[in-house]
C-alpha positions in Angstrom: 39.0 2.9 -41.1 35.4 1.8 -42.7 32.9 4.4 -42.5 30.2 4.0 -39.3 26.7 4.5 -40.9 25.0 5.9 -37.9 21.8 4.2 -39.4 22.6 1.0 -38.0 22.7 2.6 -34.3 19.5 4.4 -34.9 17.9 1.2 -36.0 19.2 -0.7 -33.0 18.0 1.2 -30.4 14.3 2.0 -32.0 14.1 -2.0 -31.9 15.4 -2.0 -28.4 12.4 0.4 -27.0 9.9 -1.9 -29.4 11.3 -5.0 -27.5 11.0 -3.1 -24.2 7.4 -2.3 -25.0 6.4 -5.5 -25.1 8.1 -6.5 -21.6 8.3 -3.1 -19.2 4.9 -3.6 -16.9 5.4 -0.2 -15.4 2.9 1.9 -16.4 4.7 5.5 -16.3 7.4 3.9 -18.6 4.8 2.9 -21.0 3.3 6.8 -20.8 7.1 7.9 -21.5 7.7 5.9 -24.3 4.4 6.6 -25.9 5.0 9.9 -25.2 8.6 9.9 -27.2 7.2 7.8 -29.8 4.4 11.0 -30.8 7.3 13.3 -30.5 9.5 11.7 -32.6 7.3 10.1 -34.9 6.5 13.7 -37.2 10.4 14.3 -37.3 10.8 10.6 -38.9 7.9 10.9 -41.1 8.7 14.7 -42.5 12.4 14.6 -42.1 14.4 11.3 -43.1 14.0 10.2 -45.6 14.2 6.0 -44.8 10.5 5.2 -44.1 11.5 2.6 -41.7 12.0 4.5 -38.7 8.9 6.0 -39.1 7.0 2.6 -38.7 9.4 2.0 -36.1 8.1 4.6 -34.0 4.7 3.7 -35.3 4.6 0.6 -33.7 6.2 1.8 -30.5 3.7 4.3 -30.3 0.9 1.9 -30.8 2.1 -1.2 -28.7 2.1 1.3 -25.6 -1.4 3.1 -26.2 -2.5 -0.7 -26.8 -1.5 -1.8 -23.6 -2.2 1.6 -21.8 -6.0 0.9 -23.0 -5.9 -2.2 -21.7 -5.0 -1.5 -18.5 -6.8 1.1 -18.2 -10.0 -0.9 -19.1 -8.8 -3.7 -16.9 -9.1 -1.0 -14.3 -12.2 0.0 -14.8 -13.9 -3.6 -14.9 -12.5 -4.1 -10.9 -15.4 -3.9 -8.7 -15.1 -3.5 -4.5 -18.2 -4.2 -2.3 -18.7 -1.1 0.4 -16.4 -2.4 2.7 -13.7 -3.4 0.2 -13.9 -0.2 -0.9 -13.5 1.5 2.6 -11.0 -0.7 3.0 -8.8 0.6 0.0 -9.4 4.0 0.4 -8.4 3.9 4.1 -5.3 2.0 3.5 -4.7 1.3 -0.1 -5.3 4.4 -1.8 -1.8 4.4 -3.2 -2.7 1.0 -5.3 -4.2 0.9 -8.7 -7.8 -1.2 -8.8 -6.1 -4.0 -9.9 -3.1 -4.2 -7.8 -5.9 -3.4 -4.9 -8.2 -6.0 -6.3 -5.0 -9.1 -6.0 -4.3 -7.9 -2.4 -7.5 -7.5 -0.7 -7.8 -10.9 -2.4 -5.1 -12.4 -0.4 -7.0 -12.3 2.7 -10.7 -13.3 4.4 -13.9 -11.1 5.5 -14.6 -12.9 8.7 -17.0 -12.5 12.1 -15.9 -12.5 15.0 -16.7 -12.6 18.7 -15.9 -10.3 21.7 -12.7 -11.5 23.6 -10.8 -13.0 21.1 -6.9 -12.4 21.1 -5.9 -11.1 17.2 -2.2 -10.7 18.5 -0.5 -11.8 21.7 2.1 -9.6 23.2 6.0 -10.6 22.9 5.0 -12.9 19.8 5.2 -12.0 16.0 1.8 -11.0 14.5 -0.1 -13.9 12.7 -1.8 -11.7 10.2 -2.6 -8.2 9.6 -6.4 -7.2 10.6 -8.4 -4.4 9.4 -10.8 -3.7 11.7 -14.1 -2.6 9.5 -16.4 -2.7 12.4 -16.0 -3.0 15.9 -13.8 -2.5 18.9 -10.7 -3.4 19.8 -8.4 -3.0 22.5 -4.4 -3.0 23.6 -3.1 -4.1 26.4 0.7 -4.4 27.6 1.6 -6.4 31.2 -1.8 -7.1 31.8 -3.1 -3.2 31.6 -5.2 -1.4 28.7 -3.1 1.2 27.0 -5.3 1.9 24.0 -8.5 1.3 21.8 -9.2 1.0 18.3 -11.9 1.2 16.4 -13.9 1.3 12.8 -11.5 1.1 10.2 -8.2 0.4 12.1 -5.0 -1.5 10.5 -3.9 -3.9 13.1 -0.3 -5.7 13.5 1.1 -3.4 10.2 4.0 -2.1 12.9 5.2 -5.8 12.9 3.4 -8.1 10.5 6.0 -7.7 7.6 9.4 -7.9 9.0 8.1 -10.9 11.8 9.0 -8.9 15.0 7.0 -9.6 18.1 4.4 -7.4 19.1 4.2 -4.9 22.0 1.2 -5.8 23.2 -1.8 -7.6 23.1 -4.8 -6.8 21.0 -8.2 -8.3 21.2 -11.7 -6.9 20.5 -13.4 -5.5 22.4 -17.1 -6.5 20.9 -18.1 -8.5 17.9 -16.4 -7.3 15.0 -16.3 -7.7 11.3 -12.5 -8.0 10.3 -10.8 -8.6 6.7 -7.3 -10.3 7.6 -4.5 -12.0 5.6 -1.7 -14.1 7.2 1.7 -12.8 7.7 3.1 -15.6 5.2 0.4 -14.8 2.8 1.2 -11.4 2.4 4.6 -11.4 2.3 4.9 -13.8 -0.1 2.3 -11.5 -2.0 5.1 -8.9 -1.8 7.7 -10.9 -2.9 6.2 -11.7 -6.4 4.9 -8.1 -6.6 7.5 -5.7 -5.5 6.3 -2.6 -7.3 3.0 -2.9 -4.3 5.4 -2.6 -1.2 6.1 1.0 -1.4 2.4 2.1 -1.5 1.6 -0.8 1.1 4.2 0.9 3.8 2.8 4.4 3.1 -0.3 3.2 3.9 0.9 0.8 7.1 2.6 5.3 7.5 -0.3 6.5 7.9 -2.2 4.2 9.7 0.6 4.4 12.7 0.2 8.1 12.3 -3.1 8.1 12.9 -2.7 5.9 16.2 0.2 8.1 17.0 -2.6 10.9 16.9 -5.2 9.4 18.7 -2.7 8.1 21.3 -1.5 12.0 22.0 -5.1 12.7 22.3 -6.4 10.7 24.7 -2.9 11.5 26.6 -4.0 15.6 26.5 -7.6 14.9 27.4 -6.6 13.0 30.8 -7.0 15.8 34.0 -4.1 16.4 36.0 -3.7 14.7 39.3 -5.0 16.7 42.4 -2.3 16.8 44.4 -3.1 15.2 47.8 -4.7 17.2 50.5 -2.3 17.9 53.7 -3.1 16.3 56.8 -4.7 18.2 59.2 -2.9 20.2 61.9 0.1 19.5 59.8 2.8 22.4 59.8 6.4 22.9 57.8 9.5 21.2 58.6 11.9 23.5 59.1 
């Protein structure tokens, strides 16, 4: 049987984690491998005696901290206006700038006027609304059954798996709204899959939140008197 020279392996897989370096996009893999690579790179250098590994790990090490500096300058070139801003730390905090930066994108800063409808009861969502000034309210058969207000998500219950709504939201007063369609975003999703799982912890929260504020108003309601006995009215026995 011909002798295996372990070598070869060795070889094989430092040249698969340089390949990888060049094609992972996930930042915490880049962190681990650069991290391995300055572990490993004094026992190569001080210990075997083939100098290739050693520029092996080199260059692993230095493709990763190359790319790690670019993103992190990438990062810190992404500018938010106040509201964008508000906007990402209310609902997006779990995003990097970028990643914050391409979604907030997706959508439109508009105006808006008192009485108009953003989502229509038994009917999928059109967009999702943040509501960065204003009021809005919620009504179901033809009654109000909540508010919102500065800073509010609306339609994230609904907007992403295309289920119709509960109940019908419109403002309240003039408003200032950021919104992206329901298409737009999804298809957003779609081509970026590592955003979704910060994007439902924030769509979490913000249903939390109204969760809260729904209790809330339910506690703060008085009791109903209970009605006042006719007079000169006695016990049934």
């Amino acid at each position: 049987m011909a002798n295996f020279d372990s070598a070869w392996l060795v070889y094989g897989v430092l040249l698969l984690l340089l390949a990888t370096s060049f094609v992972v996009r996930i930042d915490y893999v880049r962190i681990g491998l650069a991290a391995a690579a300055v572990v490993a790179l004094p026992l190569v250098l001080f210990r075997e005696s083939d100098v290739g590994y050693g520029m092996l790990v080199l260059a692993i090490l230095v493709v990763n901290i190359g790319i790690l500096a670019r993103l992190w300058l990438r990062d810190t070139n992404v500018r938010f206006s106040a509201e964008e801003e508000e906007l990402r730390r209310e609902h997006f905090a779990g995003l990097s700038p970028v990643a914050a930066r391409g979604l907030i994108d997706q959508g439109h800063w508009i105006s808006a006027r008192r009485g108009e409808v953003l989502i229509r009861e038994n009917q999928a969502a059109p967009s999702l609304f943040y509501l960065a000034d204003g009021l809005a309210t919620i009504h179901r058969d033809g009654a109000e059954i909540g508010r919102l207000s500065d800073g509010a998500l609306i339609g994230e219950a609904t907007v992403l798996d295309g289920a119709s709504a509960t109940g019908t939201v419109l403002l309240g007063s003039n408003a200032r709204l950021w919104f992206v369609p329901a298409a737009a975003l999804r298809a957003y999703l779609a081509a970026n899959p590592h955003m979704a799982s910060a994007l439902h912890e924030g769509f979490a929260r913000a249903l939390r939140g109204k969760l809260a504020s729904a209790n809330a108003r339910l506690a703060e309601r008085p009791t109903m008197a209970k009605a006042p006995r006719a007079p000169g009215a006695s016990n049934m026995s």
